[in-house]
C-alpha positions as CSV (number, residue, x, y, z in Angstrom):
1,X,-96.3,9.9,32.2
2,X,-98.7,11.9,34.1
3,X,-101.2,8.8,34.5
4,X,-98.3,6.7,35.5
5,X,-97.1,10.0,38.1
6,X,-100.7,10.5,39.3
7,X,-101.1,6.5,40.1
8,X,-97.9,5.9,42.7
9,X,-96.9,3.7,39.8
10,X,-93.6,5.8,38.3
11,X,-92.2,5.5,42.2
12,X,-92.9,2.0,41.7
13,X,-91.1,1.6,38.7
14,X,-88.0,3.7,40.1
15,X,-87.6,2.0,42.9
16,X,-87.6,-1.6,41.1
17,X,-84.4,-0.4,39.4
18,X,-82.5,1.3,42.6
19,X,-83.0,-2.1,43.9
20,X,-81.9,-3.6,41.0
21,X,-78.7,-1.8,40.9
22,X,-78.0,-1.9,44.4
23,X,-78.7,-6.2,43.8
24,X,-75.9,-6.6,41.3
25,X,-73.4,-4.3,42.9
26,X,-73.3,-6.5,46.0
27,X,-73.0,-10.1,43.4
28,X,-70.3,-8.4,41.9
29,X,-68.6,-7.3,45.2
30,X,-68.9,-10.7,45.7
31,X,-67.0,-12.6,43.1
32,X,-63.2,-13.3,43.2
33,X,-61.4,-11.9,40.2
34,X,-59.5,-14.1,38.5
35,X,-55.6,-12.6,37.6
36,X,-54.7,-12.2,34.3
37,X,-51.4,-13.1,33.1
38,X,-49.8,-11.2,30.2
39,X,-46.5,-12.9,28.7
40,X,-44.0,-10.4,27.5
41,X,-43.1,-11.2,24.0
42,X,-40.4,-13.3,23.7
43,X,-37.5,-12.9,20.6
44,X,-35.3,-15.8,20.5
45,X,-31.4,-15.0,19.6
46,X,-29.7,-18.1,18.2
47,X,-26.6,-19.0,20.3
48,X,-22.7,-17.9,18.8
49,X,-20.8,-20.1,16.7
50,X,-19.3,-20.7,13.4
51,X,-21.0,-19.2,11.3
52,X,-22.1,-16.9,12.8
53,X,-21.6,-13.2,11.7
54,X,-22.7,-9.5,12.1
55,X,-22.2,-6.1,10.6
56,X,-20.2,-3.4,11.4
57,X,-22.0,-0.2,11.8
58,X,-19.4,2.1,10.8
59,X,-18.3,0.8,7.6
60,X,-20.7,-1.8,7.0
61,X,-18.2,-4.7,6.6
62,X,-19.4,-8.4,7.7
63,X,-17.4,-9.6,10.8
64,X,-17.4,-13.7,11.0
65,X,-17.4,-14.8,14.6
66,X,-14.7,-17.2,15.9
67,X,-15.4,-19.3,19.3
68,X,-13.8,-19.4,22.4
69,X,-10.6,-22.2,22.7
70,X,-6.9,-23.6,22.0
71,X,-5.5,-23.8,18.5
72,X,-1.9,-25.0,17.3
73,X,-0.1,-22.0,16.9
74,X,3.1,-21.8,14.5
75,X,4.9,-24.4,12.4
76,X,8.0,-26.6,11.6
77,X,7.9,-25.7,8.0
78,X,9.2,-22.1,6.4
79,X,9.4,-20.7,3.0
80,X,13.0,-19.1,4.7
81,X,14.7,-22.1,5.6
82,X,14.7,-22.7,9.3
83,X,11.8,-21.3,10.0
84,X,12.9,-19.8,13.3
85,X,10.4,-16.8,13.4
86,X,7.5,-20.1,13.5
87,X,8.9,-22.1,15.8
88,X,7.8,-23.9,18.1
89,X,4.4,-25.3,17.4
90,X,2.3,-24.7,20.6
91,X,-1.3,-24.4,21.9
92,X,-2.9,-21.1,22.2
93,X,-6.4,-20.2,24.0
94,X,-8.4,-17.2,22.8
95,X,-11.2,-15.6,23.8
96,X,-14.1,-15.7,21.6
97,X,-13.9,-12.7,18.9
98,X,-15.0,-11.4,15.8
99,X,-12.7,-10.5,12.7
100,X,-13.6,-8.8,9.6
101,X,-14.7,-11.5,6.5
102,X,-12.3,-9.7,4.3
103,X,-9.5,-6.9,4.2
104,X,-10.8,-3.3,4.3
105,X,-11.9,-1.8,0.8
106,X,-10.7,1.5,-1.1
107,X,-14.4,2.5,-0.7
108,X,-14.4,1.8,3.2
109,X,-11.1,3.6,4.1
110,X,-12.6,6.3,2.1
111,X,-16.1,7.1,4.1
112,X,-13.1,6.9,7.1
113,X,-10.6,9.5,5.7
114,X,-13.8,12.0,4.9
115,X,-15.4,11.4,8.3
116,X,-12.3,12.1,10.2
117,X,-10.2,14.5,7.5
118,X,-7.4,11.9,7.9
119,X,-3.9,12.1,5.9
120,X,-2.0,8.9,5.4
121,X,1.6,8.5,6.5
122,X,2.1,8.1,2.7
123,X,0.2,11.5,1.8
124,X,2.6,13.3,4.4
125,X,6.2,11.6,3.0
126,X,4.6,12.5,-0.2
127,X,6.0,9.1,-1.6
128,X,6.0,5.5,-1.0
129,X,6.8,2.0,-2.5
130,X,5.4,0.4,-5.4
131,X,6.7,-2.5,-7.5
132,X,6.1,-1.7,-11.8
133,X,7.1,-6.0,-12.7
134,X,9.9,-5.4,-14.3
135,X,12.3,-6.6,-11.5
136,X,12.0,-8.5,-8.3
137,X,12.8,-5.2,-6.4
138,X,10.3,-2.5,-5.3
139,X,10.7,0.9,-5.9
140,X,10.2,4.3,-3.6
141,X,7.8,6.6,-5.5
142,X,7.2,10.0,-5.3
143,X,3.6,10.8,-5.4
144,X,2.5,7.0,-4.6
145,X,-0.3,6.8,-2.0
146,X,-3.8,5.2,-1.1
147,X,-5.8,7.3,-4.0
148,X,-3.1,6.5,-6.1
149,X,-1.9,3.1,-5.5
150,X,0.7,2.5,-8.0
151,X,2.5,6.0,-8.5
152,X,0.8,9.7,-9.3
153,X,-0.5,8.5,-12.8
154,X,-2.8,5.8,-11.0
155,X,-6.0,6.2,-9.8
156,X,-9.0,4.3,-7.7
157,X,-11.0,4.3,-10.6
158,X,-13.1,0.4,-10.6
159,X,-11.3,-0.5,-7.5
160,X,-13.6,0.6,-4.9
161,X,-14.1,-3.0,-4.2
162,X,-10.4,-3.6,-3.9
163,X,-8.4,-3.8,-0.6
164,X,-6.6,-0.9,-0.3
165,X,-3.4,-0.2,-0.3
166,X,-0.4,2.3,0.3
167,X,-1.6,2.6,4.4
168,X,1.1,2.2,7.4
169,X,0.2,0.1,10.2
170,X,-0.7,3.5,12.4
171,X,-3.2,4.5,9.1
172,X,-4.6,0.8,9.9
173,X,-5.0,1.0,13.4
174,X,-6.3,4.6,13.2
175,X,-9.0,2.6,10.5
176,X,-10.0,0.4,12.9
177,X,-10.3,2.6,16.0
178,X,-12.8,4.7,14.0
179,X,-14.1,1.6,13.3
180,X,-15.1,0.9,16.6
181,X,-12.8,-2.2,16.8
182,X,-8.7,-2.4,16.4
183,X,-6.2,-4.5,14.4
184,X,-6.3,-8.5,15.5
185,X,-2.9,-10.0,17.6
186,X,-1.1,-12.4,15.5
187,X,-2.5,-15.1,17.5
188,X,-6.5,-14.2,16.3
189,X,-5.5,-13.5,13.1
190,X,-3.9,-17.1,12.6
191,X,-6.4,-19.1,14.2
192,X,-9.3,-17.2,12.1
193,X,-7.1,-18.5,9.2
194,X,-6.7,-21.9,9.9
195,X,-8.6,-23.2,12.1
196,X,-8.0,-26.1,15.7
197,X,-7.1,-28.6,12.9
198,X,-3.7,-27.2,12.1
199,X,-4.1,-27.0,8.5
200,X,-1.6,-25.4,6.2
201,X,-4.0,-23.0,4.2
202,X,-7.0,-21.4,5.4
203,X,-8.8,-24.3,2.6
204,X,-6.5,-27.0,3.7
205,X,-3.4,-28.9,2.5
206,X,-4.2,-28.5,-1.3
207,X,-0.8,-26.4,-3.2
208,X,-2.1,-22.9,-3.8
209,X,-3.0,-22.2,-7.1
210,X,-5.0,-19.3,-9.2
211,X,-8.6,-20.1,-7.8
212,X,-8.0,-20.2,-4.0
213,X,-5.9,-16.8,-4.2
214,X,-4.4,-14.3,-6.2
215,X,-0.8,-14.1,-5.4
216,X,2.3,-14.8,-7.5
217,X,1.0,-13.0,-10.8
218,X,2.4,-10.0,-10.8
219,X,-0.7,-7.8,-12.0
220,X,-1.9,-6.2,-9.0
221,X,-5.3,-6.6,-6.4
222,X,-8.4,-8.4,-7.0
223,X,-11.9,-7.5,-5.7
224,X,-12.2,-8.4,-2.2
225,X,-14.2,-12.1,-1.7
226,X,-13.3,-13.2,-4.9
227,X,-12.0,-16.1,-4.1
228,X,-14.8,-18.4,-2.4
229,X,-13.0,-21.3,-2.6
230,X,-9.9,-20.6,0.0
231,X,-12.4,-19.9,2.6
232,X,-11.2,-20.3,6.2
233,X,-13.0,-22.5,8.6
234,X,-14.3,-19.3,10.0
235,X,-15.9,-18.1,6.6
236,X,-13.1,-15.4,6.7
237,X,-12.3,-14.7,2.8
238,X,-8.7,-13.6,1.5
239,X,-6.7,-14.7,4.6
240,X,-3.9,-16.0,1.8
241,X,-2.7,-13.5,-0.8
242,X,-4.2,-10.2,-2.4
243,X,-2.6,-8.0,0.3
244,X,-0.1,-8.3,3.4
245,X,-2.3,-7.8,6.8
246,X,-1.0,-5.4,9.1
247,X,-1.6,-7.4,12.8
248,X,-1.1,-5.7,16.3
249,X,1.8,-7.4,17.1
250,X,5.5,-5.9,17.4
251,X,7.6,-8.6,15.5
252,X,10.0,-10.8,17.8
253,X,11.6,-13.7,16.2
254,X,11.5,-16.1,18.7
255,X,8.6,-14.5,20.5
256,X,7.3,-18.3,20.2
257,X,9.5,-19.2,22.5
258,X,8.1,-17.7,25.7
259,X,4.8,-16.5,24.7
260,X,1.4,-16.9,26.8
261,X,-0.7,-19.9,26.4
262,X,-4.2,-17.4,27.2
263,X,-4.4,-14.3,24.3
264,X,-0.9,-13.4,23.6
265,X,-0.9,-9.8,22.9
266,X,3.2,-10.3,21.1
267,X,6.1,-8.3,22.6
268,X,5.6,-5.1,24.6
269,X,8.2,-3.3,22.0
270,X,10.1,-3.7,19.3
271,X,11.1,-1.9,16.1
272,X,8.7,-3.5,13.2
273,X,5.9,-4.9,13.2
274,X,4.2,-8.2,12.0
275,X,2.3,-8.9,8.8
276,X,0.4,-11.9,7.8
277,X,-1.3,-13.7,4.6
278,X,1.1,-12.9,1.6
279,X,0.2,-10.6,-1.3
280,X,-0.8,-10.4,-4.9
281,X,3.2,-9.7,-5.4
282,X,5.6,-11.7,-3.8
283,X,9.0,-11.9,-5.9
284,X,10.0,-13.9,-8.6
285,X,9.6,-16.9,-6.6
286,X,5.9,-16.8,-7.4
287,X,3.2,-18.2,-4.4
288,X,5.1,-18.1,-1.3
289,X,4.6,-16.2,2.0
290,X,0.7,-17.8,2.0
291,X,0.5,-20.1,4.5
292,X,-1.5,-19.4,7.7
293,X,1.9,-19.3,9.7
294,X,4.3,-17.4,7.5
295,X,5.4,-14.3,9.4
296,X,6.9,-10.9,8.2
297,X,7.8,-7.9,9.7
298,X,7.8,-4.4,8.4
299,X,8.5,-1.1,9.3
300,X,5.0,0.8,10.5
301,X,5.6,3.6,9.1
302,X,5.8,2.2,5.6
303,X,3.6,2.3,3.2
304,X,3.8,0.4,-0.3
305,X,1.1,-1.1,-3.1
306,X,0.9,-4.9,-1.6
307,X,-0.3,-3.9,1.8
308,X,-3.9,-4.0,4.0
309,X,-5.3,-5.0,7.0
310,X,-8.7,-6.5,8.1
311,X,-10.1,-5.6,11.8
312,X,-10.9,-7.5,14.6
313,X,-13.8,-6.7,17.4
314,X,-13.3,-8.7,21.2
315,X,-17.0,-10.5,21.9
Protein backbone atom coordinates (compact mmCIF):
# COMPACT_ATOMS: atom_id res chain seq x y z
CA UNK A 1 0.00 0.00 0.00
CA UNK A 2 2.67 2.30 0.85
CA UNK A 3 4.72 1.48 -2.49
CA UNK A 4 1.54 1.74 -4.40
CA UNK A 5 0.81 5.41 -2.10
CA UNK A 6 4.50 6.51 -2.62
CA UNK A 7 4.29 5.84 -6.60
CA UNK A 8 1.10 8.19 -7.70
CA UNK A 9 -0.23 4.73 -8.52
CA UNK A 10 -3.25 4.29 -5.62
CA UNK A 11 -4.69 7.93 -7.20
CA UNK A 12 -4.48 6.18 -10.34
CA UNK A 13 -6.29 3.34 -9.29
CA UNK A 14 -9.05 5.54 -7.51
CA UNK A 15 -9.71 7.55 -10.05
CA UNK A 16 -10.19 4.61 -12.67
CA UNK A 17 -13.26 3.68 -10.52
CA UNK A 18 -14.86 7.31 -9.88
CA UNK A 19 -14.83 7.29 -13.53
CA UNK A 20 -16.12 4.10 -13.72
CA UNK A 21 -19.07 4.87 -11.65
CA UNK A 22 -19.77 8.16 -12.89
CA UNK A 23 -19.72 5.95 -16.70
CA UNK A 24 -22.52 3.65 -15.88
CA UNK A 25 -24.69 6.12 -13.95
CA UNK A 26 -25.02 8.15 -17.14
CA UNK A 27 -25.87 4.54 -19.41
CA UNK A 28 -28.34 3.86 -16.98
CA UNK A 29 -29.80 7.44 -16.94
CA UNK A 30 -30.00 6.66 -20.31
CA UNK A 31 -32.14 3.70 -20.83
CA UNK A 32 -36.05 3.69 -21.00
CA UNK A 33 -37.58 1.58 -18.38
CA UNK A 34 -39.83 -0.79 -19.57
CA UNK A 35 -43.47 -0.81 -17.30
CA UNK A 36 -44.36 -3.70 -15.68
CA UNK A 37 -47.76 -4.96 -15.57
CA UNK A 38 -49.07 -6.89 -12.61
CA UNK A 39 -52.58 -8.74 -13.14
CA UNK A 40 -54.70 -8.78 -10.13
CA UNK A 41 -55.73 -12.28 -9.49
CA UNK A 42 -58.71 -13.19 -10.92
CA UNK A 43 -61.51 -15.76 -9.02
CA UNK A 44 -64.14 -16.78 -11.37
CA UNK A 45 -67.88 -17.12 -9.79
CA UNK A 46 -69.97 -19.44 -11.92
CA UNK A 47 -73.22 -17.64 -13.09
CA UNK A 48 -76.84 -18.41 -11.08
CA UNK A 49 -79.09 -21.03 -12.09
CA UNK A 50 -80.71 -24.24 -11.27
CA UNK A 51 -78.80 -25.79 -9.32
CA UNK A 52 -77.37 -23.57 -7.83
CA UNK A 53 -77.32 -23.29 -3.98
CA UNK A 54 -75.75 -21.58 -0.91
CA UNK A 55 -75.68 -21.78 2.89
CA UNK A 56 -77.32 -19.97 5.31
CA UNK A 57 -75.09 -18.48 7.87
CA UNK A 58 -77.32 -18.42 10.76
CA UNK A 59 -78.65 -21.82 10.83
CA UNK A 60 -76.56 -23.47 8.30
CA UNK A 61 -79.52 -24.79 6.13
CA UNK A 62 -78.86 -25.17 2.22
CA UNK A 63 -81.01 -22.57 0.15
CA UNK A 64 -81.56 -23.82 -3.66
CA UNK A 65 -81.68 -20.87 -5.99
CA UNK A 66 -84.68 -20.37 -8.29
CA UNK A 67 -84.29 -18.03 -11.53
CA UNK A 68 -85.89 -15.11 -12.60
CA UNK A 69 -89.42 -15.65 -14.88
CA UNK A 70 -93.30 -16.57 -15.37
CA UNK A 71 -94.78 -19.80 -14.11
CA UNK A 72 -98.49 -21.19 -14.34
CA UNK A 73 -99.86 -20.37 -11.17
CA UNK A 74 -102.97 -22.37 -9.71
CA UNK A 75 -105.13 -25.14 -11.05
CA UNK A 76 -108.57 -26.53 -12.37
CA UNK A 77 -108.31 -29.54 -10.34
CA UNK A 78 -109.06 -29.63 -6.23
CA UNK A 79 -109.11 -32.29 -3.70
CA UNK A 80 -112.43 -29.98 -2.33
CA UNK A 81 -114.53 -30.13 -5.23
CA UNK A 82 -114.66 -26.91 -7.08
CA UNK A 83 -111.54 -25.92 -6.49
CA UNK A 84 -112.42 -22.24 -6.09
CA UNK A 85 -109.53 -21.14 -3.73
CA UNK A 86 -107.10 -22.45 -7.19
CA UNK A 87 -108.79 -20.93 -9.67
CA UNK A 88 -107.92 -19.50 -12.32
CA UNK A 89 -104.81 -20.86 -13.76
CA UNK A 90 -102.60 -17.76 -14.65
CA UNK A 91 -98.95 -16.59 -15.34
CA UNK A 92 -96.97 -15.29 -12.65
CA UNK A 93 -93.38 -13.46 -12.97
CA UNK A 94 -90.90 -13.59 -9.96
CA UNK A 95 -87.89 -12.29 -9.29
CA UNK A 96 -85.03 -14.54 -8.87
CA UNK A 97 -84.85 -15.95 -5.17
CA UNK A 98 -83.63 -18.39 -3.01
CA UNK A 99 -85.74 -20.90 -0.72
CA UNK A 100 -84.63 -23.18 1.90
CA UNK A 101 -83.96 -27.13 0.33
CA UNK A 102 -86.08 -28.34 3.13
CA UNK A 103 -88.43 -27.34 6.16
CA UNK A 104 -86.59 -25.95 9.24
CA UNK A 105 -85.31 -28.81 11.71
CA UNK A 106 -86.07 -29.30 15.64
CA UNK A 107 -82.27 -28.78 15.98
CA UNK A 108 -82.33 -25.40 13.90
CA UNK A 109 -85.31 -23.78 15.61
CA UNK A 110 -83.48 -24.65 18.64
CA UNK A 111 -79.93 -22.73 18.18
CA UNK A 112 -82.92 -19.80 17.33
CA UNK A 113 -85.03 -20.05 20.55
CA UNK A 114 -81.49 -20.10 22.74
CA UNK A 115 -79.97 -17.25 20.73
CA UNK A 116 -82.92 -15.07 21.16
CA UNK A 117 -84.71 -16.56 24.57
CA UNK A 118 -87.83 -16.95 22.41
CA UNK A 119 -91.26 -18.52 23.80
CA UNK A 120 -93.63 -20.07 21.26
CA UNK A 121 -97.18 -19.02 20.92
CA UNK A 122 -97.76 -22.70 22.00
CA UNK A 123 -95.41 -22.43 25.23
CA UNK A 124 -97.52 -19.15 26.23
CA UNK A 125 -101.33 -20.88 25.72
CA UNK A 126 -99.66 -23.60 27.48
CA UNK A 127 -101.50 -26.10 25.00
CA UNK A 128 -102.02 -26.86 21.49
CA UNK A 129 -103.35 -29.43 18.98
CA UNK A 130 -102.22 -32.79 18.28
CA UNK A 131 -103.94 -35.70 16.53
CA UNK A 132 -103.25 -39.49 18.78
CA UNK A 133 -104.78 -41.81 15.34
CA UNK A 134 -107.51 -42.90 16.76
CA UNK A 135 -110.02 -40.60 15.01
CA UNK A 136 -110.01 -38.35 12.08
CA UNK A 137 -110.27 -35.30 14.52
CA UNK A 138 -107.43 -33.46 16.30
CA UNK A 139 -107.40 -32.80 19.70
CA UNK A 140 -106.35 -29.45 21.86
CA UNK A 141 -103.63 -30.57 24.37
CA UNK A 142 -102.57 -29.17 27.35
CA UNK A 143 -98.88 -29.19 27.67
CA UNK A 144 -98.35 -29.81 23.67
CA UNK A 145 -95.57 -27.61 22.20
CA UNK A 146 -92.39 -27.60 19.96
CA UNK A 147 -90.15 -29.62 22.66
CA UNK A 148 -92.91 -31.74 23.04
CA UNK A 149 -94.62 -32.29 19.87
CA UNK A 150 -97.28 -34.71 20.53
CA UNK A 151 -98.56 -33.78 24.25
CA UNK A 152 -96.26 -33.33 27.73
CA UNK A 153 -95.24 -37.15 27.68
CA UNK A 154 -93.30 -36.51 24.25
CA UNK A 155 -90.05 -35.48 23.76
CA UNK A 156 -87.40 -34.36 20.90
CA UNK A 157 -85.40 -37.12 21.60
CA UNK A 158 -83.87 -38.62 17.80
CA UNK A 159 -85.78 -35.99 16.04
CA UNK A 160 -83.38 -33.32 15.85
CA UNK A 161 -83.39 -33.99 12.17
CA UNK A 162 -87.12 -33.72 12.00
CA UNK A 163 -89.11 -30.61 10.88
CA UNK A 164 -90.48 -29.12 13.71
CA UNK A 165 -93.50 -28.72 14.70
CA UNK A 166 -96.14 -27.15 17.25
CA UNK A 167 -94.92 -23.26 15.91
CA UNK A 168 -97.63 -20.46 14.79
CA UNK A 169 -97.03 -18.65 11.67
CA UNK A 170 -95.62 -15.41 13.89
CA UNK A 171 -93.06 -18.29 15.68
CA UNK A 172 -92.16 -18.94 11.77
CA UNK A 173 -91.76 -15.67 10.69
CA UNK A 174 -89.96 -14.63 13.90
CA UNK A 175 -87.57 -17.95 12.68
CA UNK A 176 -86.88 -16.57 9.62
CA UNK A 177 -86.26 -12.97 10.55
CA UNK A 178 -83.44 -14.20 12.88
CA UNK A 179 -82.58 -16.00 10.08
CA UNK A 180 -81.70 -13.29 8.10
CA UNK A 181 -84.46 -14.08 5.48
CA UNK A 182 -88.56 -14.31 6.00
CA UNK A 183 -91.34 -16.78 5.05
CA UNK A 184 -91.75 -17.18 1.01
CA UNK A 185 -95.32 -15.59 -0.76
CA UNK A 186 -97.50 -18.31 -1.97
CA UNK A 187 -96.44 -17.50 -5.33
CA UNK A 188 -92.39 -18.46 -4.62
CA UNK A 189 -93.31 -21.17 -2.64
CA UNK A 190 -95.37 -22.86 -5.54
CA UNK A 191 -93.22 -22.19 -8.33
CA UNK A 192 -90.10 -23.62 -6.23
CA UNK A 193 -92.41 -26.68 -6.03
CA UNK A 194 -93.30 -27.23 -9.46
CA UNK A 195 -91.61 -25.76 -11.63
CA UNK A 196 -92.65 -23.43 -15.52
CA UNK A 197 -93.85 -26.90 -16.73
CA UNK A 198 -97.01 -26.90 -14.68
CA UNK A 199 -96.68 -30.22 -13.25
CA UNK A 200 -98.87 -31.59 -10.61
CA UNK A 201 -96.22 -32.76 -7.95
CA UNK A 202 -93.02 -31.27 -7.36
CA UNK A 203 -91.65 -34.98 -9.27
CA UNK A 204 -94.32 -34.79 -11.80
CA UNK A 205 -97.61 -36.45 -12.71
CA UNK A 206 -96.83 -39.87 -11.07
CA UNK A 207 -99.83 -40.72 -8.03
CA UNK A 208 -98.04 -40.08 -4.71
CA UNK A 209 -97.08 -42.93 -2.99
CA UNK A 210 -94.76 -44.00 0.16
CA UNK A 211 -91.29 -43.16 -1.61
CA UNK A 212 -91.83 -39.64 -2.97
CA UNK A 213 -93.41 -38.49 0.48
CA UNK A 214 -94.54 -39.36 3.74
CA UNK A 215 -98.13 -38.34 4.17
CA UNK A 216 -101.28 -40.41 4.64
CA UNK A 217 -99.78 -42.88 7.36
CA UNK A 218 -100.75 -41.76 10.27
CA UNK A 219 -97.32 -42.23 12.36
CA UNK A 220 -95.89 -38.89 12.54
CA UNK A 221 -92.63 -36.83 10.86
CA UNK A 222 -89.79 -38.23 8.92
CA UNK A 223 -86.19 -36.87 8.82
CA UNK A 224 -85.98 -33.99 6.74
CA UNK A 225 -84.50 -34.93 2.89
CA UNK A 226 -85.61 -38.24 3.07
CA UNK A 227 -87.28 -38.46 0.29
CA UNK A 228 -84.84 -37.87 -2.79
CA UNK A 229 -87.08 -39.05 -5.15
CA UNK A 230 -90.01 -36.12 -5.01
CA UNK A 231 -87.38 -33.61 -5.64
CA UNK A 232 -88.67 -30.34 -7.13
CA UNK A 233 -87.17 -28.98 -10.29
CA UNK A 234 -85.41 -26.63 -8.04
CA UNK A 235 -83.66 -29.48 -5.96
CA UNK A 236 -86.06 -28.23 -3.06
CA UNK A 237 -86.84 -31.56 -0.94
CA UNK A 238 -90.20 -32.21 1.00
CA UNK A 239 -92.29 -29.62 -0.79
CA UNK A 240 -95.25 -32.48 -0.65
CA UNK A 241 -96.15 -33.98 2.72
CA UNK A 242 -94.19 -34.34 6.21
CA UNK A 243 -95.48 -30.98 7.44
CA UNK A 244 -97.89 -27.98 6.37
CA UNK A 245 -95.69 -24.84 5.32
CA UNK A 246 -96.61 -21.68 6.87
CA UNK A 247 -96.31 -19.03 3.59
CA UNK A 248 -96.51 -15.13 3.92
CA UNK A 249 -99.64 -14.81 2.51
CA UNK A 250 -103.08 -13.85 4.25
CA UNK A 251 -105.51 -16.42 2.72
CA UNK A 252 -108.23 -14.98 0.17
CA UNK A 253 -110.26 -17.37 -1.68
CA UNK A 254 -110.50 -15.96 -4.82
CA UNK A 255 -107.35 -13.86 -4.39
CA UNK A 256 -106.59 -15.54 -8.00
CA UNK A 257 -108.91 -13.63 -9.34
CA UNK A 258 -107.28 -10.16 -9.29
CA UNK A 259 -103.85 -10.89 -8.25
CA UNK A 260 -100.57 -9.22 -9.89
CA UNK A 261 -98.88 -10.81 -12.75
CA UNK A 262 -95.09 -9.37 -11.19
CA UNK A 263 -94.47 -10.90 -7.30
CA UNK A 264 -97.79 -11.10 -5.78
CA UNK A 265 -97.29 -10.43 -2.22
CA UNK A 266 -101.42 -12.08 -1.44
CA UNK A 267 -104.01 -9.78 0.15
CA UNK A 268 -103.06 -6.81 2.39
CA UNK A 269 -105.36 -8.47 5.32
CA UNK A 270 -107.26 -10.95 6.14
CA UNK A 271 -108.06 -13.28 9.09
CA UNK A 272 -105.93 -16.63 8.39
CA UNK A 273 -103.33 -17.33 6.74
CA UNK A 274 -102.14 -19.73 3.90
CA UNK A 275 -100.42 -23.07 4.16
CA UNK A 276 -98.90 -25.22 1.51
CA UNK A 277 -97.54 -28.90 0.80
CA UNK A 278 -99.77 -31.31 2.96
CA UNK A 279 -98.55 -33.24 5.96
CA UNK A 280 -97.63 -36.53 7.31
CA UNK A 281 -101.48 -36.57 8.76
CA UNK A 282 -104.14 -35.61 6.58
CA UNK A 283 -107.50 -37.51 7.62
CA UNK A 284 -108.77 -40.68 6.87
CA UNK A 285 -108.78 -39.92 3.38
CA UNK A 286 -105.15 -40.79 3.27
CA UNK A 287 -102.69 -38.64 0.53
CA UNK A 288 -104.51 -35.68 -0.26
CA UNK A 289 -103.70 -31.94 0.22
CA UNK A 290 -100.09 -32.67 -1.75
CA UNK A 291 -100.18 -31.17 -4.84
CA UNK A 292 -98.09 -28.06 -5.65
CA UNK A 293 -101.45 -26.02 -5.77
CA UNK A 294 -103.53 -27.21 -2.93
CA UNK A 295 -104.20 -24.32 -0.62
CA UNK A 296 -105.23 -24.07 3.15
CA UNK A 297 -105.67 -21.60 5.50
CA UNK A 298 -105.17 -21.54 9.21
CA UNK A 299 -105.43 -19.51 11.97
CA UNK A 300 -101.67 -17.84 12.82
CA UNK A 301 -101.85 -18.11 16.04
CA UNK A 302 -102.30 -21.86 16.05
CA UNK A 303 -100.06 -24.15 16.70
CA UNK A 304 -100.53 -28.15 16.26
CA UNK A 305 -98.17 -31.41 15.50
CA UNK A 306 -98.48 -31.38 11.49
CA UNK A 307 -97.14 -27.91 10.96
CA UNK A 308 -93.59 -26.16 9.67
CA UNK A 309 -92.27 -23.82 7.43
CA UNK A 310 -89.13 -23.46 5.13
CA UNK A 311 -87.65 -19.76 4.52
CA UNK A 312 -87.09 -17.91 1.61
CA UNK A 313 -84.13 -15.14 0.98
CA UNK A 314 -84.82 -12.35 -2.16
CA UNK A 315 -81.42 -12.59 -4.64
Amino acid sequence: YQDAKDSGQLKQALDNVQQRIETEAQTAASVTPVPVTIQPSVTSTPPLGVGSTRISEKDGMEMVYVPQGPFMMGSDKSDFGEGVAEKPVHTVILDAYWIDQTEVTNAMFAQFVKSMNYMTDAEKAGTSYTYSGSNDFPAQTIGANWQHPQGPNSSLSGLGTHPVVQVSWNDASSYCAWAGARLPTEAEWEKAARGTDGRTYPWGETAPNGKLLNSGDFRFTAPVGNYPAGVSPYGALDMAGNVDEWVSDWFNESYYKNSPVSNPQGPASGTYRVQRGGAWYNGESGMFLVRSTDRISENPNNADTWSGFRCARSN
